[in-house]
C-alpha positions, -999 to +999 in steps of 0.1 A: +000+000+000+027+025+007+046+019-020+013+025-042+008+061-022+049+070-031+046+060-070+013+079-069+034+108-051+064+099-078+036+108-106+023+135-095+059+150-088+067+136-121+034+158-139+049+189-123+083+191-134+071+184-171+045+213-163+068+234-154+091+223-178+068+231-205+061+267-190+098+275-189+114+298-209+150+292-201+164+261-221+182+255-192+155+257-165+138+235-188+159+211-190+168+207-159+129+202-152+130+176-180+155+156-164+137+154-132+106+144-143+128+116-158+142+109-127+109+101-111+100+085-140+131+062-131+122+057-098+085+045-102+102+020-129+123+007-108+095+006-077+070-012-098+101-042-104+102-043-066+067-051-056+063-072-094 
């Protein structure tokens, strides 16, 4: 159950760095948001192998 509340959390975290990716207009800034959202991206991956 909790690890279905932190992937849940992971998406939603995930949603908002693309967001404000999207709203960015620094290359960099976006970017940077970009890679974060992959990073929780990542994480939920690698969460949903554990509890598989």
């Amino acid at each position: 159950m909790a690890d279905t509340i932190e992937v849940a959390r992971l998406r939603e975290l995930q949603r908002q760095a693309r967001e404000q990716g999207e709203k960015s207009n620094s290359i960099t800034a976006r970017i940077a948001h970009y890679a974060r959202a992959d990073a929780y991206a990542a994480e939920i991956e690698a969460m949903q192998v554990v509890t598989a």
